[in-house]
N, C-alpha and C positions, 0 to 999 in steps of 0.2 A: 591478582591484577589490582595494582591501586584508584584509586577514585577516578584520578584528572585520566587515566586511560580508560576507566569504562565509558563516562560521558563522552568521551570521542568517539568511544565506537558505536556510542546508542545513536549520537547525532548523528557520524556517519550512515548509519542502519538506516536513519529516517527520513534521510539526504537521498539514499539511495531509491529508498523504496518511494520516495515521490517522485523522482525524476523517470522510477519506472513508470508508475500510473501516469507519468506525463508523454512518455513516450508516445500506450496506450492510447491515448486520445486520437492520435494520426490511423490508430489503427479503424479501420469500418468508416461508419458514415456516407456522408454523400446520396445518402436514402433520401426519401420524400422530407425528413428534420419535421420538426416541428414540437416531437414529442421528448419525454424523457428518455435516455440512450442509458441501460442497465452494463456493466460491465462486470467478469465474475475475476476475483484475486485470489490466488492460491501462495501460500506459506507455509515453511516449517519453523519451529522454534521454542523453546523455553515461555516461560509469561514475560521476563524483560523487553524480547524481542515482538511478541503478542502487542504489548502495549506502545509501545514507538511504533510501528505499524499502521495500530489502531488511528494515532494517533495522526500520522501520516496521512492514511484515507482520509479521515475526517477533513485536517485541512485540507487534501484536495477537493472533497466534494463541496465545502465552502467559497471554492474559489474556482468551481465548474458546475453551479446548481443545476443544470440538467443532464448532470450526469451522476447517476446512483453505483456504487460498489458494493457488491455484494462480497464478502470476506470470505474466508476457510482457511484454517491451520490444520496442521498436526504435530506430533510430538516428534520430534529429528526424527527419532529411532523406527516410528513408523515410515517416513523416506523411503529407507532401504526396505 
């Protein structure tokens, strides 16, 4: 795979996986509020995809301070 094709798909990958965690938001709620709201995120993948990920949560808990992500990967192969 050459260059200009991996950075598409990393961006894609990080495109995606925020619009997930953004989804998420809609999900719960509506409790008493007030407090920090913990959400838990599961993934598979290589370290390319570990890190755009990573990366991903992070901006979104920047840009949702009361809301914390708790992470977890595995390796593909474990998946199946």
């Amino acid at each position: 795979m050459d260059k200009g094709r991996g950075r598409v798909h990393r961006l894609l990958a990080g495109v995606l996986c925020a619009g997930m965690l953004a989804a998420l938001t809609a999900c719960g709620g509506g409790g008493e509020g007030g407090g920090k709201t913990t959400i838990r995120f599961a993934w598979w993948g290589n370290d390319d995809r570990a890190k755009i990920t990573n990366e991903a949560v992070a901006l979104f808990m920047r840009k949702n301070p009361d809301i914390k992500v708790e992470t977890t990967t595995a390796i593909y192969d474990s998946y199946f």
